[in-house]
N, C-alpha and C positions, 0 to 999 in steps of 0.2 A: 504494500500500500504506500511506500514510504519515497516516492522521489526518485529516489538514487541510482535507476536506473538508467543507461544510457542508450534512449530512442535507436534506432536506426533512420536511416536518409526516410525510408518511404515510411516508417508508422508517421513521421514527421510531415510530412508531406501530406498524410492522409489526418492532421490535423490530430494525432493523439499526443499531444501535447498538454501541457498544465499552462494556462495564459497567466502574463506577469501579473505581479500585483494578485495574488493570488491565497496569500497569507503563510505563502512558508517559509521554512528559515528559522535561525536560531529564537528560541524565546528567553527572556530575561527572567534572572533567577528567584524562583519562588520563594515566598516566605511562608516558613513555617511554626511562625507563632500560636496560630491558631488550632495547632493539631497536636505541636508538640513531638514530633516526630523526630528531633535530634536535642540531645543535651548537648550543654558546653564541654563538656570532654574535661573541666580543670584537672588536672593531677594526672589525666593518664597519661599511657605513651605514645607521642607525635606521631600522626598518622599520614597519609599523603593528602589529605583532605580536612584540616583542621578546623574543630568544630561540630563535626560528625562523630555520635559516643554508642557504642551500644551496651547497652546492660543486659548479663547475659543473668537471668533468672535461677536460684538456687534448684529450682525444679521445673518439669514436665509438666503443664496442665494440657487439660483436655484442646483438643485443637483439629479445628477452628474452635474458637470460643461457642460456648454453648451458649442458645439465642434464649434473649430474657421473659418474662412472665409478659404476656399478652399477646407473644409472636411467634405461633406455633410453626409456621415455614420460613424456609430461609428468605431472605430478601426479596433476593433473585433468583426467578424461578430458573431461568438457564443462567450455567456460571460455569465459564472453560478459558479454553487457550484455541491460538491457534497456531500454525506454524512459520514458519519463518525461511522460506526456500529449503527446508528439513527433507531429510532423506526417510525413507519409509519405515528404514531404521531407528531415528530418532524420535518419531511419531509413536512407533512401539512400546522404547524406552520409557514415554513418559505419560503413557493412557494408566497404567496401571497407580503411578504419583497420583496425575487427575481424580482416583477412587477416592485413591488415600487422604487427598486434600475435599473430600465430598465435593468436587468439583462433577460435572453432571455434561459436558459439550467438548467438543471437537473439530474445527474446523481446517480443513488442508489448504494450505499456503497455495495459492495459483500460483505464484512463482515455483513451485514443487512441482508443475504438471508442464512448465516449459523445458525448450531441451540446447543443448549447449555442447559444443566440443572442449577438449582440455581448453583451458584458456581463453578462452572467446565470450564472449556476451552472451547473457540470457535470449535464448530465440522463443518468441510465442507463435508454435504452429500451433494453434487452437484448432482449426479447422480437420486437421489428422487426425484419425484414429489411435486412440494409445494402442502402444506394442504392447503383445502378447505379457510380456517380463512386468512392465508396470502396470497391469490390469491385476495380475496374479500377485504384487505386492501392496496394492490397494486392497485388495479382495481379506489378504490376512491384516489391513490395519482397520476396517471396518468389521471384523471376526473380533477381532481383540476389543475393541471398541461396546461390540455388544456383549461380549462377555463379561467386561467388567461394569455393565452400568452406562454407558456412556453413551451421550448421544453424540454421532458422525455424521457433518453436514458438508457437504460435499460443493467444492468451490470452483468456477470456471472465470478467468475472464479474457473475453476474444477480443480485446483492442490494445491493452499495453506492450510495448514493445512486439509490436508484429509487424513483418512485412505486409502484409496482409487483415488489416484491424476489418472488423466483421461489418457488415453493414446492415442496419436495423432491419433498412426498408427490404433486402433480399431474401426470397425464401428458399435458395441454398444455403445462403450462410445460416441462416437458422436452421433449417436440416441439421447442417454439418455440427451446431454447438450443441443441439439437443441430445445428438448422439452419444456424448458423452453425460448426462445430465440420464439418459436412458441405460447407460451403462450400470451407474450408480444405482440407481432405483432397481437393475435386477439384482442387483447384491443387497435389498433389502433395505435401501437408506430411504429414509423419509423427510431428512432435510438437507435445503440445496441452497445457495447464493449465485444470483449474476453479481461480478465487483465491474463496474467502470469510474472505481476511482484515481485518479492522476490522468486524465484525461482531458481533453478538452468537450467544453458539449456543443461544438460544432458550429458551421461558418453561418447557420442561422440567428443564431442568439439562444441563451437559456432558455426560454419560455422554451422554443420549439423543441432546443434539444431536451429539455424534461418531460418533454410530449412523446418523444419519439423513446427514451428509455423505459419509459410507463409503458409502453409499447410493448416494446421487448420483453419487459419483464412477465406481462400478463401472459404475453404466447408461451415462453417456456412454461409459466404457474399450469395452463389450460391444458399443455400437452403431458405434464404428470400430473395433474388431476382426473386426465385420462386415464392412466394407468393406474391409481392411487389416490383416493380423494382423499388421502392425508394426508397428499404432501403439504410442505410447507415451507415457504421463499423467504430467504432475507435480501435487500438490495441495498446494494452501496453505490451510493449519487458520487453525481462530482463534488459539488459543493459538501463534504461529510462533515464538516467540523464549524464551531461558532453557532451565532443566534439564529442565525439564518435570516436576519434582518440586512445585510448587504443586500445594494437593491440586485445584482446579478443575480445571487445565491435563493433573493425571493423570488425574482421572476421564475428562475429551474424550480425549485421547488411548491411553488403554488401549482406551477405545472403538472410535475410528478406527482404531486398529491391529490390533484385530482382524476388523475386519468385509471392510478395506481390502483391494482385489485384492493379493495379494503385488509383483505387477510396477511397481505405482504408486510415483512417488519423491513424499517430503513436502518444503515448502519450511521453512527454517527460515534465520532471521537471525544468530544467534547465541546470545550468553551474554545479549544484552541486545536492544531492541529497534534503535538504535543503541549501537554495540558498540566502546568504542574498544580492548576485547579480546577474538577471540573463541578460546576454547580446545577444544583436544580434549578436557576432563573433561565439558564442557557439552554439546559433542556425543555425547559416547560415551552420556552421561544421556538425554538428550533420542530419541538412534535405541535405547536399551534401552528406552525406556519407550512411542515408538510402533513401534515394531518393523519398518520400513519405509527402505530404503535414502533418505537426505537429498541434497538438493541444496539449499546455503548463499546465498542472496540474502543479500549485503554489503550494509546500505545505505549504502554509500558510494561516490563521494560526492557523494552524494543532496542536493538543497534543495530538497524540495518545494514547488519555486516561490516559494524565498522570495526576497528580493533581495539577497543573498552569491552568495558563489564559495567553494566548496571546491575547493584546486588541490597543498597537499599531495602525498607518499606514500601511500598505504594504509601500515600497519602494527599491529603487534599481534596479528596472527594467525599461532596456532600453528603451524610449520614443519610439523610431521606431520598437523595437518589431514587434508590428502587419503588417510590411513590409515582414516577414518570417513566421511567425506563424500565424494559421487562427482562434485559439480558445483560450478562456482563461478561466480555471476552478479552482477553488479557495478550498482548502482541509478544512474544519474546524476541530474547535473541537468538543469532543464527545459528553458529556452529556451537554455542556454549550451552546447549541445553540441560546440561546434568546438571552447572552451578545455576542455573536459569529458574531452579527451582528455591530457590531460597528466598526471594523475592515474588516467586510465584506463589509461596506458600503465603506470603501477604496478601495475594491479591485474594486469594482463598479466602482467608480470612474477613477480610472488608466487604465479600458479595456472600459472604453466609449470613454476616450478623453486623452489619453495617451501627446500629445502634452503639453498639458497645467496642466498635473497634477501636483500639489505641496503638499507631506504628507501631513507638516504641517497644511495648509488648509487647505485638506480632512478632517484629526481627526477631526478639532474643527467645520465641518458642522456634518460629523457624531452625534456627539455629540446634537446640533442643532438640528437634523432630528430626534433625537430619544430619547429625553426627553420632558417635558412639561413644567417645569417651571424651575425657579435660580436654586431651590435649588438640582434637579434633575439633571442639567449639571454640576453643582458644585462637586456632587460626581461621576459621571461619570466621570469625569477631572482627578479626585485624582484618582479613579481606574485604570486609564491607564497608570498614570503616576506611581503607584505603580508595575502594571504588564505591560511594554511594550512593550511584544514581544519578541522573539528570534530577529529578525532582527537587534534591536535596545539594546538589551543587549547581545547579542552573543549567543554563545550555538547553539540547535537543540528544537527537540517538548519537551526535559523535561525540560528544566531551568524552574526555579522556582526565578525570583529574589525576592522575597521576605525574602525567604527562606535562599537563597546566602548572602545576605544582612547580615541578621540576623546572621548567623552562622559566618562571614566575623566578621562582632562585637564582636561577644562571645569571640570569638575563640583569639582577637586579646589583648595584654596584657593592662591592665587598660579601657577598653571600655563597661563591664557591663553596666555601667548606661545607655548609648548609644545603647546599645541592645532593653534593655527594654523600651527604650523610644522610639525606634521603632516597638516594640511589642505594645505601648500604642496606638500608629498612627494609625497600621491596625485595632485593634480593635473597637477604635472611626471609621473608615472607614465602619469598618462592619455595626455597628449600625445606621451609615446614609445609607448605602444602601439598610437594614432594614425598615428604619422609613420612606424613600420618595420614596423606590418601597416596597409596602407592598404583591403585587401581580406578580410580578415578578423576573427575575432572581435567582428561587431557588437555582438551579446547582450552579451557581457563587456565591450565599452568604455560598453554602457548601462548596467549595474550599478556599474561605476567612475566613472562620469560622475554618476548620481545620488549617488554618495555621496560626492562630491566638493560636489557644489550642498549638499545636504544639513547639511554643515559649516559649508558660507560662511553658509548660511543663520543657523545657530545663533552663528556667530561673530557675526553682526550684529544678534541678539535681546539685549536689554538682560536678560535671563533666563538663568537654564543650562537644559540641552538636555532634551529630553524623554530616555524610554528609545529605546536604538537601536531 
């Protein structure tokens, strides 16, 4: 969903593009007074993100927190993850976490279903048939899926990065998309998303183009309603994030919202596109103005493959939320999904029992839940508090504080020593995360391992350091 993909000549050409001024880009760093999500840290030991504390809890409690007197279901009736160009491998990996964390949804990364040589650019041939090889590794991540609980919704989208972006009005190209959409359903899934978000809505203007994806949407809903009058559609617009008071973003959306089957849910991110707050005014704005029950994709916390960890809380989002909103899907990271769960277990937390959720408590059960012994939570501790979060140090999916950190040192006059004595920290970090998971978290001891070279390197440049 996230940008960072590099168009080709003709999707460009055929106008799938994000138009300027469009609200993305770095956001400025939240505050978190009002959640309480980081302590001052006095007395502890400097981390690479100063000001980020976590308290790790003398004991295990029940987790997620158990929801209080008057509120016998959880928040959110749908509460999952989805993927993040994941291999069907790591989709595997982490449905049976999803139980664990009473998470209940699943969604496949469309970028998961394009295809790519070593080296080369994500290719979206939508319009193909999947091979043989990825239908039969789909087949066992919707097997697993239903085995433990969980609901598997199954995700297409034919315009991002394609030579070939789909076109509404055509009834091949809709052939061609349904067929995968038809795939799915014989393996038993009963929910499905069209995404055309990072798109442009076309050389008509919003109105029209909200016309013509309400379009879209209803013929796929009608041809597995044919087969299933269970199914059941979510849609992600262009405009997904904010009040939806932009005059462009109301024309699409007044659009869509009227043409749109009533039964269809809209996707929407938030107040912002990363959102280090997202509230129920922004939603109440946003479901009055496309008129369509929402389910919230968090993107957090999201790195769209950058080389950071987000490992943080989730925090900032409104307690009563789920009075507006009926779903809540959590964006991870790409290649780091084993430590992607530490953070994930917050978001668990906050769409079980939203009432009583308090960060700082989440992390330090997180934590809890998903080590074995001292010395395991111990460096778990210091790894979060070295990377935690966009939410909690600013930025969007690429901050890097370690990196910031670092360079913030070098860069600043008389502070080498301070540099490297923060270069010494991550690297002892590394080495314990090394020695007491010897069997896990590879992804993550690659991203700490590189940015650990990365420093020595700069330490030893007669220069100060590039941008992280």
């Amino acid at each position: 969903m996230r940008k960072l993909l590099r168009w080709s000549a003709l999707a460009v050409a055929a106008g799938c593009w994000f138009p300027a001024g469009s609200g993305f880009g770095a956001r400025p760093a939240p505050d978190l007074r009002d959640d309480g999500a980081a302590g001052a840290g006095v007395g502890n030991p400097p981390t690479a993100f100063a000001g980020f504390h976590v308290e790790l809890p003398p004991e295990a409690r029940a987790f997620p927190e158990p929801l209080p007197a008057g509120h016998p279901n959880p928040a959110f009736s749908f509460r999952g993850i989805k993927g993040w160009d994941w291999t069907p491998r790591q989709y595997l990996e982490e449905i049976p976490c999803l139980s664990r964390f009473r998470m209940n949804f699943l969604m496949n990364c469309y970028l998961s279903l394009f295809t790519s040589a070593p080296g080369e650019p994500l290719r979206n041939e939508w319009w193909k048939p999947m091979t043989d090889a990825r239908r039969r590794e789909y087949a066992e991540v919707i097997r697993a899926c239903r085995e433990h609980g969980i609901i598997f919704c199954f995700a297409v989208h034919p315009q991002l990065a394609s030579p070939r972006p789909l076109n509404p009005g055509s009834r091949e190209d809709l052939d061609r998309l349904c067929q995968h959409y038809a795939w799915a359903q014989g393996q038993g899934v009963h929910w499905f998303s069209v995404c055309l978000d990072d798109v442009s809505w076309g050389a008509d203007g919003p109105a029209a183009g909200g016309a013509a994806h309400a379009r879209l949407a209803n013929t796929v809903l009608g041809r597995l309603r044919t087969a299933d009058p269970r199914a059941r559609l979510i849609f992600c617009p262009v405009p997904y994030w904010g009040d939806g008071t932009e005059p462009g973003h109301r024309a699409y959306l007044n659009a869509l919202g009227g043409i749109l089957h009533p039964d269809v849910y809209v996707f929407w991110t938030g107040d912002h596109v990363y959102s280090p707050r997202i509230t129920r005014r922004a939603a109440e704005s946003y479901r009055r103005i496309v008129r369509h029950r929402l389910f919230l994709w968090d993107n957090y916390p999201v790195n769209d493959g950058n080389p950071t960890l987000h490992l943080g809380p989730v925090s900032g989002r409104d307690p009563d939320l789920c009075e507006v909103v009926d779903g809540y899907m959590s964006n991870p990271m790409r290649t780091q999904n084993e430590i992607n769960r530490i953070p994930l277990a917050t978001c668990a937390d906050y769409a079980f029992n939203p009432w009583l959720y308090d960060p700082a408590r989440s992390i330090g059960q997180a934590i809890l839940h998903l080590a074995d012994n001292g010395a395991q939570r111990r460096v778990l501790k210091d790894l979060v508090e070295s990377y935690p979060g966009f939410i909690a140090a600013g930025g969007d999916s690429r901050t890097n504080p370690v990196r910031e950190k670092f360079a913030a040192l070098r860069a600043a006059s008389g502070t080498r020593p301070a540099a490297a004595q923060l270069a010494g920290q991550v690297e002892e970090l590394d080495a314990r995360l090394r020695r007491d998971f010897p069997g896990q978290f590879a992804a993550a001891k690659e991203t700490v391992e590189n940015d650990v070279a990365w420093m020595n390197q700069q330490l030893s440049a007669p220069s100060h350091p590039d941008s992280p």
